[in-house]
Structures are given as structure tokens and as C-alpha cells.
C-alpha positions in Angstrom: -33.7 3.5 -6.4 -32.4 0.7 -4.6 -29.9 1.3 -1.5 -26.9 -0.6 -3.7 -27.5 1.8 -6.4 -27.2 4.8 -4.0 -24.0 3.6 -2.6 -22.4 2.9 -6.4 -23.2 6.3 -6.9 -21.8 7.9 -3.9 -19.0 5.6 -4.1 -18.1 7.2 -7.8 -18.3 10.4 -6.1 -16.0 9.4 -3.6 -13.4 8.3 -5.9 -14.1 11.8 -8.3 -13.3 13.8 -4.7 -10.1 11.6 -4.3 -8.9 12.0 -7.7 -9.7 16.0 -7.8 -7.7 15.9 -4.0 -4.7 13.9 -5.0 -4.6 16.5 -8.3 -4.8 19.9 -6.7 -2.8 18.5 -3.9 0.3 17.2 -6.5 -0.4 20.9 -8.7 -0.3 22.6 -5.3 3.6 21.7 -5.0 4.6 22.4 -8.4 3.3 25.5 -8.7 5.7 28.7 -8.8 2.9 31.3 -7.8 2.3 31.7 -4.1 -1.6 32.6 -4.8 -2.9 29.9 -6.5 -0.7 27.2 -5.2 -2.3 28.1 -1.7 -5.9 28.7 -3.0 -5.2 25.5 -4.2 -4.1 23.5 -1.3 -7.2 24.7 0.7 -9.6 23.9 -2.1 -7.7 20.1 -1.7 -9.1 20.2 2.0 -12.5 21.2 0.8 -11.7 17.8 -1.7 -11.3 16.2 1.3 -14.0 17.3 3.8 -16.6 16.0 0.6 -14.9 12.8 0.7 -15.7 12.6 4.6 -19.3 13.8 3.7 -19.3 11.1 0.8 -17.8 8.1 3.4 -20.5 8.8 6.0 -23.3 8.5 3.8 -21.8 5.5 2.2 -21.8 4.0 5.5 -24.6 4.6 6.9 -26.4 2.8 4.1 -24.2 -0.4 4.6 -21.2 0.1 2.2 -17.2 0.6 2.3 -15.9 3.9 0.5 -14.0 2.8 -2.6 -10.3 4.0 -2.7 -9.4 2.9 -6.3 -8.7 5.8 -8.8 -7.9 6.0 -12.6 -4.6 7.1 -14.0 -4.9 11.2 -12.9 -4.4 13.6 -15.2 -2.7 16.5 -13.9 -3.4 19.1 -16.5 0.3 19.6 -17.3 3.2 21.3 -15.4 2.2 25.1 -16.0 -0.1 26.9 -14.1 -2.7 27.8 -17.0 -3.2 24.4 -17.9 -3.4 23.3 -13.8 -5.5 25.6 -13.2 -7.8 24.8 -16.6 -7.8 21.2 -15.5 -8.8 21.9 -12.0 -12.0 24.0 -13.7 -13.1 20.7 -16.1 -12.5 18.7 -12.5 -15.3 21.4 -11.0 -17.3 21.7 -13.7 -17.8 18.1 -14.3 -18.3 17.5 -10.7 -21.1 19.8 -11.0 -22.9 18.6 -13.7 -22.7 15.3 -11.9 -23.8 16.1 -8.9 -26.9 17.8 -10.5 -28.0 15.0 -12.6 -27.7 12.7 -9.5 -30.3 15.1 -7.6 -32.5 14.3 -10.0 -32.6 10.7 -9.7 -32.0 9.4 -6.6 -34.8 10.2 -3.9 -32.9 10.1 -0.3 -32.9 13.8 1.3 -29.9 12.8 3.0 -27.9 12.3 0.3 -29.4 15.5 -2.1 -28.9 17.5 0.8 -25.2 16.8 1.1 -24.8 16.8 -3.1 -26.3 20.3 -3.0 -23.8 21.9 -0.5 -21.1 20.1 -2.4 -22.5 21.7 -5.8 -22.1 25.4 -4.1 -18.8 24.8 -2.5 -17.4 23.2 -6.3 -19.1 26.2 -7.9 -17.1 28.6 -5.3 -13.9 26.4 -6.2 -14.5 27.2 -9.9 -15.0 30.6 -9.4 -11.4 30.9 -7.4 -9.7 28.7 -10.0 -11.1 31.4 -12.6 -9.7 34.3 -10.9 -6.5 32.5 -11.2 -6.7 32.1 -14.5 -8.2 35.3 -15.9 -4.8 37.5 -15.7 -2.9 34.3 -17.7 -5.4 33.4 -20.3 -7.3 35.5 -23.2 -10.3 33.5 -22.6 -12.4 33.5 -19.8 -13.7 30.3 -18.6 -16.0 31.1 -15.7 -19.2 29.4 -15.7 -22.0 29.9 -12.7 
């Protein structure tokens, strides 16, 4: 894989850790419930601390981190549906993240991917917890 196509990629990981920060960070303000609005801040900082991971990498192989995000999509203004969003934003983070193991060959980079994977699957886990007492369904995935 060629060192522009490792950047392109870690730059669309960039942006997917700045649009899941700017949405837990907006959801973390509107949400009534002391718990999950402050498990959600912290997971934000997580959000961020991968974007730092995500920057360094980018720029060590040459390349400026990418600040241009999508229209977000919040998940609504009620805390089931926040907190059901903020699960599809870990979940599709992960599956992501694993495909891009697979393809690109740099240990640096797999290396920082993996320890992303395990803090996002921790994320999904307390997002979960969250969710469990306000929903019939339960949504937790490992």
C-alpha cells in the first residue's frame, strides 16, 4: 500500500473521531441524566486522544489531518436514541478499524488501530449499560 493511501485512510479516521467527538460532546449537554451525560463527556476525550493518535501518524508519513466533516447526525434529543446513535458510531468504528488491519501493512499504524478497537469496544460497552434500563432490546455487541 502506498504511503498516500495510508494517509487517506487515517485521514477518514480522523474525520470519523471528530465527527463521533463533536456528537457525544453536543449529546453530552443536552442530556438530563447526570450518568450518561458524564460517561459521555469522558468517552468525547477518549474521541479526542484517538484524533491526536490519528494526527501523529498522519504526520509522520508526510500529511495534514483533515478537519472537514459531514452534516452530524446527532441521534435525536432523547437519551435512548443518543445513546443508540453513539453505539452505531462505535460499532461502525470498529468494523472499520478491523478491515483496515487487514489491509494496510505498517505496524505503526495496526498497532495504534488495535488499541483504538478495544477502547471503542469499552465505549460501546458503557453506552450499553446506559441504555439497557431505557430500552427492551439489548444492543451490546463484543
Amino acid at each position: 500500500m502506498k504511503n498516500e493511501d495510508v494517509i487517506r485512510i487515517l485521514n477518514e479516521d480522523f474525520v470519523r473521531e471528530l465527527e463521533a467527538t463533536l456528537v457525544y460532546v453536543r449529546n453530552s449537554f443536552i442530556m438530563k441524566e447526570c450518568d450518561p451525560s458524564r460517561v459521555t463527556e469522558a468517552i468525547a476525550v477518549d474521541e479526542m486522544r484517538h484524533m491526536w493518535w490519528l494526527a501523529d501518524l498522519i504526520t509522520k508519513r508526510g500529511g495534514n489531518p483533515v478537519m472537514e466533516h459531514k452534516e452530524l447526525d446527532f441521534g435525536g434529543d432523547d437519551l435512548q436514541t443518543m445513546l443508540r446513535r453513539q453505539i452505531t458510531l462505535e460499532t461502525e468504528g470498529i468494523e472499520k478499524y478491523k478491515k483496515q488491519i487487514e489491509i494496510v501493512q505498517d505496524p505503526e499504524v495496526t498497532g495504534v488501530l488495535k488499541h483504538i478497537i478495544e477502547e471503542e469496544k469499552r465505549h460501546r460497552k458503557e453506552f450499553n449499560i446506559r441504555l439497557q434500563p431505557i430500552s427492551s432490546e439489548r444492543e451490546f455487541r463484543e
